[in-house]
C-alpha positions, 0 to 999 in steps of 0.5 A, spaced: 539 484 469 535 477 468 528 476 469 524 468 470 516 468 468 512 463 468 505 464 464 499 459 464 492 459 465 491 456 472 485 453 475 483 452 483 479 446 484 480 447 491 474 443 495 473 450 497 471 452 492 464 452 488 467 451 481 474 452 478 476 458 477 481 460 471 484 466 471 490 468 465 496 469 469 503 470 469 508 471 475 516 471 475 523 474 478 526 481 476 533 481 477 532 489 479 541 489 482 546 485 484 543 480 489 537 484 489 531 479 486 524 482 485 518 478 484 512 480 482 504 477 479 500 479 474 493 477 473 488 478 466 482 481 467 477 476 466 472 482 462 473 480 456 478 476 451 480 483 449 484 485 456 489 490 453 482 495 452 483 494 460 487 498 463 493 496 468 493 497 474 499 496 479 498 495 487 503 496 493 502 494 500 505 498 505 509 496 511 515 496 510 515 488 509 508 487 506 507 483 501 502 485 495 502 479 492 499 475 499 495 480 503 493 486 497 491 479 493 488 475 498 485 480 502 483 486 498 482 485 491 484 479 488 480 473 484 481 469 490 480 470 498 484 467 503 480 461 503 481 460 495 472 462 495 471 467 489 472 474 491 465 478 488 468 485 488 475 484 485 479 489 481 480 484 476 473 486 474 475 493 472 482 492 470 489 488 470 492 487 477 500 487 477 502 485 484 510 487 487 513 484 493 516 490 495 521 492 497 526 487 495 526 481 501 517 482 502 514 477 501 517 472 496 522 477 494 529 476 496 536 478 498 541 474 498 546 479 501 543 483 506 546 489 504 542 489 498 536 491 502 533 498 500 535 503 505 531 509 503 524 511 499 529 513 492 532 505 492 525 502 492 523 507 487 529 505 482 528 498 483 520 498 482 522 502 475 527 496 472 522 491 475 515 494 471 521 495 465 522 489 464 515 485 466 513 490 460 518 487 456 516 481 458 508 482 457 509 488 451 501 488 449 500 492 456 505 497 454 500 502 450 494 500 456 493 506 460 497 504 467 496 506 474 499 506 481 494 504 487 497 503 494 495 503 501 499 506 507 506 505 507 505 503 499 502 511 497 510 513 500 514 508 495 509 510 490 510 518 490 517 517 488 516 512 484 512 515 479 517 520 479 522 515 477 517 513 473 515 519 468 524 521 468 524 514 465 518 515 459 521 521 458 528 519 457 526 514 453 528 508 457 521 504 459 515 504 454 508 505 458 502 509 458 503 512 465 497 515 466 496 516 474 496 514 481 492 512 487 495 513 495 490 510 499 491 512 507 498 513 505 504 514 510 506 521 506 507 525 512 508 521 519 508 527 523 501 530 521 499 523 522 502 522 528 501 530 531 493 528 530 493 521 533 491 525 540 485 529 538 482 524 533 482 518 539 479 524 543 473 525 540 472 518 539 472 518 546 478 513 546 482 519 550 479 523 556 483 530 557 489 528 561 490 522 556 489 528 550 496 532 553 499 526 554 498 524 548 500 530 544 506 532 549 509 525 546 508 527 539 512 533 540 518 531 542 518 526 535 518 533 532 523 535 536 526 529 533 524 531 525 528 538 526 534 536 529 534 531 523 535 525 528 530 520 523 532 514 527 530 516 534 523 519 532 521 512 528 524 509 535 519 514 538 513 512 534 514 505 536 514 508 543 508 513 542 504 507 539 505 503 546 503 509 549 496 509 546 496 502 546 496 501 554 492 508 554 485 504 549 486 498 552 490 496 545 485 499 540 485 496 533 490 501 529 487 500 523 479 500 524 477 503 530 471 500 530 474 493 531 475 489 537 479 484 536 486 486 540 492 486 539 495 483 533 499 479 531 500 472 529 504 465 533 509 464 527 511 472 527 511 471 534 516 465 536 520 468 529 521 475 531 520 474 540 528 478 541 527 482 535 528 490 536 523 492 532 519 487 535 513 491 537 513 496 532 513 491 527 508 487 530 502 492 529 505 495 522 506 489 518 503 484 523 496 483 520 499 483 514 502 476 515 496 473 519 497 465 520 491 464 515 494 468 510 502 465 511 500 457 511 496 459 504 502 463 502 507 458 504 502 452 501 498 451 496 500 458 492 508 456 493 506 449 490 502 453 485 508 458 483 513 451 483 519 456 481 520 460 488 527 458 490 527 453 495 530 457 500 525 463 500 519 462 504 514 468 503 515 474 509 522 470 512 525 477 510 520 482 511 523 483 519 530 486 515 525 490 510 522 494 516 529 495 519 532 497 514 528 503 512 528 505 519 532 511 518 527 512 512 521 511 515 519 518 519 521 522 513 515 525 509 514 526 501 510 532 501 515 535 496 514 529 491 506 530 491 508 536 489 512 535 484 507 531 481 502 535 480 506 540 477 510 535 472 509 536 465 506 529 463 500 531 467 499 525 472 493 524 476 494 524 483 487 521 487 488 520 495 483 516 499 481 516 507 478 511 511 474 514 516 475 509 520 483 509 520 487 511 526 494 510 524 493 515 518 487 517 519 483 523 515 485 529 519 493 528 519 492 527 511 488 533 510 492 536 513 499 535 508 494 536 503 494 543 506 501 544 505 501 543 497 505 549 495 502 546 489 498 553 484 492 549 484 491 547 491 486 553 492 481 551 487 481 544 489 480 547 498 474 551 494 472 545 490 464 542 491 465 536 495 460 530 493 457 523 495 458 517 492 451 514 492 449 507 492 442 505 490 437 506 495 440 513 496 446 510 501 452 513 502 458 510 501 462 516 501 465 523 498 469 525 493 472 532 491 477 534 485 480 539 481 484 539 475 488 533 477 488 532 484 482 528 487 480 526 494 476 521 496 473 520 503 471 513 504 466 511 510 466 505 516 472 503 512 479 503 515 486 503 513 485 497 508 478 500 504 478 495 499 477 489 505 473 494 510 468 497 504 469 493 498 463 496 494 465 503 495 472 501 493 469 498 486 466 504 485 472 509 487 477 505 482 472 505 476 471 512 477 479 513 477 480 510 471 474 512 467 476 519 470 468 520 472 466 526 475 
């Protein structure tokens, strides 16, 4: 295993820009197995010069094939928007953000072989634990600072199981950190409750009349037909299937906020690269927005100039349509036990979920609903729990929140599937509430 870091302080002094922002940074590659290379960002928090009294908070981007280091970034909670303008509700005024480009071949991440590419949810948990063991080695200050896990859509899938992996790792002494929770926000944790809900959500969103309906729910049972039979790489063709089925049904509605019209997505770089590819539609909608022109030219730009060491061969997101179909076979699979096991492990790791109101494609009901199927001792209490709103001045809801023990759930409004770029503010609130376990 070999590791690369660059450290410095680096200021954008973009002519977008109203001033210079500096920030205390550092990024690298892990070497995480053979031809298998990790990348990976770490940003200070910009409070106070004592950044270890922050906590460390660690962020995946779903997909599979997002990158963390350019979307969660640059469109959701980093120092810096997509246009280099200083982002006002940035997580770094809370904590220490580390971005992952996962798994191996998302983003600047790279394979050299492709047969080192993660097939399943347990590869991507391994690698993610010997790549925070050795940023850990690199940064050792950040080994006693309280560390969480935040995540979005199919990043809530990797994280379950890599905090698994993580907690065995600190138990047998492998890795040094003070692990104290996890945040799954609209997260791909079980497919077939967010898919067996599709019919009625849209439905009483008035995107479905009554036949629509029928049809709808008839095609997400024969993707549980599928699931029984064990025939996973069928029923993830079948959720591509179903998908163009409730797009040609809504006239393409935004399957990451509803509320939105700005057809259907896609980008004219990911278009011409992937035309003939057999995923091609699927990967479209699921990994699509997260590579959107803007976003690709600066990534490939201006933040490739700034982070000089990334190998002349790798261009960011150029291996992420083989990430998505290497885990097809995976990808319908839900991880409800490994939230489970969770809960009931001994080192007593905090489990938040957050919902956008708005999000279609793991919209509240599905997630309700896997929660429902915790065989967890505390489910009970959590079901029977008062839930609360969490109020802004002026009496303005942003949202509810219920808890019990150390499970909590957040219902965050007019957001989507990214609540941190839909409802920013509310989101703020939700991650200091989290890691100052606020009631």
């Amino acid at each position: 295993m070999k590791i690369f870091v660059f450290l410095l302080v680096f200021c954008f002094s973009c002519v977008t820009l109203a001033g210079p922002v500096e920030k205390k940074e550092a990024w690298g590659y892990v070497n995480v197995r053979k031809d298998a290379h990790m990348f990976w960002w770490l940003y200070y928090t910009d409070q106070t010069e004592d950044y270890t009294s922050y906590p460390l908070v660690i962020w995946l981007q779903g997909g599979p094939g997002s990158s963390s280091t350019g979307y969660g970034n640059f469109m959701e909670i980093g120092p810096l928007d997509v246009h280099l303008n200083p982002r006002n509700t940035t997580w770094l005024k809370k904590a220490n953000l580390l971005f992952f480009d996962n798994p191996v071949g998302t983003g600047f991440s790279y394979v050299t072989n492709k047969s080192a590419l993660a097939r399943d949810n347990k590869q991507i948990a391994q690698d993610l634990t010997v790549a925070l063991s050795s940023v850990l080695d690199t940064v050792p200050e950040f080994q006693k600072t309280p560390l969480y896990i935040f995540s979005e859509s199919y990043g809530g899938k990797m994280t379950v199981d890599f905090a698994l992996a993580l907690t065995n790792a600190i138990k047998n002494k492998n890795i040094t950190c003070n692990f104290k929770g996890i945040a799954l926000g609209d997260s791909w944790i079980s497919p077939l409750d967010s898919v067996y809900t599709w019919a009625s959500y849209l439905y009483m969103n008035s995107l479905l009349d009554k036949n629509e309906f029928t049809t709808v729910k008839n095609y997400a049972y024969k993707i549980k037909v599928s699931l029984m039979k064990g025939q996973f790489k069928e029923a993830t063709a079948q959720f591509g299937e179903m998908q163009e089925l409730i797009g040609n049904l809504t006239n393409n509605v935004d399957w990451y906020n509803i509320l939105k019209d700005e057809g259907p997505a896609g980008n004219k770089s990911i278009n011409k690269l992937l035309k003939n590819h057999p995923l091609f539609k699927m990967f479209g909608r699921l990994v699509g927005p997260f590579h959107s022109d803007p976003l690709s030219d600066l990534m490939n730009g201006k933040i490739r100039q700034k982070l000089n060491d990334i190998p002349k061969n790798v261009t960011w997101g150029g291996q992420s349509s083989d990430v998505f179909e290497a885990l097809s076979e995976d990808f319908m699979k839900d991880v409800i036990s490994s939230v489970d096991l969770l809960l009931l492990n001994e080192s007593y790791i905090d489990v938040n979920v957050y919902t956008g109101q708005l999000d279609l494609i793991v919209d509240t009901s599905g997630t309700l609903n896997w929660i429902e199927k915790l065989k967890w001792p505390g489910l009970k209490g959590f079901m029977t729990a008062s839930k609360k709103p969490i109020v802004f001045p002026g009496n303005r809801t942003g949202g509810f929140f219920k808890s019990f023990k150390q499970l909590r759930l957040f219902w965050i409004l007019k957001a989507g599937h990214m609540v941190p770029a839909d409802a920013p503010e509310t989101a703020l609130i939700m991650l200091d509430m989290i890691l100052n376990k606020k009631k």
